[in-house]
C-alpha positions as CSV (number, residue, x, y, z in Angstrom):
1,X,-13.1,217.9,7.3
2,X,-13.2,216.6,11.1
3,X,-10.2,214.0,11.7
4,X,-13.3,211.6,13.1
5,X,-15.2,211.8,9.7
6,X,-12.0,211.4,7.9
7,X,-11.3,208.1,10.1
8,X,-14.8,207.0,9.5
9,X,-14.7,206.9,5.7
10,X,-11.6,205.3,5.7
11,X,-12.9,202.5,7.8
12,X,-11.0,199.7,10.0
13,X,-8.0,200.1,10.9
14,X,-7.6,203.7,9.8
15,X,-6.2,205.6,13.0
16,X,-3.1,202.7,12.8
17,X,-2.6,203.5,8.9
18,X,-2.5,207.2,10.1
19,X,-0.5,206.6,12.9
20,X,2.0,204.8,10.5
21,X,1.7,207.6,7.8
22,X,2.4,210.7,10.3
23,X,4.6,209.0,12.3
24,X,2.5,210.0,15.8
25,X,2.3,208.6,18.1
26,X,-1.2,206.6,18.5
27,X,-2.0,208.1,21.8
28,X,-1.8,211.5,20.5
29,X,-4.2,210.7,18.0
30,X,-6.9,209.1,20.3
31,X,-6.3,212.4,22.4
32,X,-7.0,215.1,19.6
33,X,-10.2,212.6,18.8
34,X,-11.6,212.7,22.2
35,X,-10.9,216.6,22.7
36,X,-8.1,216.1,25.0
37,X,-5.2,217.6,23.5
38,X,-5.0,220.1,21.2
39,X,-3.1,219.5,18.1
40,X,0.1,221.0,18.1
41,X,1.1,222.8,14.5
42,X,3.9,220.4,14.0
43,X,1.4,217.3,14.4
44,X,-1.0,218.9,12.7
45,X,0.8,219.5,9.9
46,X,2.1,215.8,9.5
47,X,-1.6,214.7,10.2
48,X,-2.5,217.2,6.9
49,X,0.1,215.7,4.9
50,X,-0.7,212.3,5.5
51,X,-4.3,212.5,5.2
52,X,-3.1,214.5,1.4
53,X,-4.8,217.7,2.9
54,X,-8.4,216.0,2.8
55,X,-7.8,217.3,6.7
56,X,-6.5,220.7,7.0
57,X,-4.2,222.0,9.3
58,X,-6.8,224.8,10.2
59,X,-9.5,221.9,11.4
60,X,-7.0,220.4,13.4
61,X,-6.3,223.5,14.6
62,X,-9.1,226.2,14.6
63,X,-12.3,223.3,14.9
64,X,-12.7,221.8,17.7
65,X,-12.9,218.7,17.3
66,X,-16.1,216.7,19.1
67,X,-15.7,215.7,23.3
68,X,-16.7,212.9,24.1
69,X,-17.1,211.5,27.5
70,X,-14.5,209.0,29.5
71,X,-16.0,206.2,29.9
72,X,-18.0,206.1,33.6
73,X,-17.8,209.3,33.4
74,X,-21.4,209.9,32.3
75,X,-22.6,207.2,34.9
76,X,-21.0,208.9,37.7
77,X,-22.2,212.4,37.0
78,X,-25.7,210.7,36.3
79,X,-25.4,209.5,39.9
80,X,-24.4,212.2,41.5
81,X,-27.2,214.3,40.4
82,X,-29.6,211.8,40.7
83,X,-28.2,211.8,44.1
């Protein structure tokens, strides 16, 4: 299971209840969520242990998990090619 899906089921507040449970920090979190980092084996593994494997090491690892854009950043390239 994606680490976004698993957030989403769990519902508000889950990234901080994460955060807590793996003892990461939050930042690395948001970074693996917006494809910006890639999940180390040690943070994956404490991810996978405190989600009780419902996310696997291997989707941390071998999925990528989904990009999304910074914010503006969609405007600006918008602009540019509109340009």
């Amino acid at each position: 299971m994606l680490l976004s899906d698993y957030l989403k089921r769990r519902g508000d507040g889950a990234i901080t209840r994460l955060v807590g449970d793996a003892k990461v920090a939050f930042s690395t979190v948001h970074d693996v969520l917006n494809g910006r980092r890639i999940c180390r084996l040690e943070t994956a593994q404490k991810i996978s242990d405190a989600t009780r494997g419902r996310v696997s090491v291997a989707d941390l690892m071998l999925r990528e998990q989904p990009k999304r854009p910074r914010p503006g950043h969609v405007k600006r390239a918008r602009a540019r090619a509109a340009a």
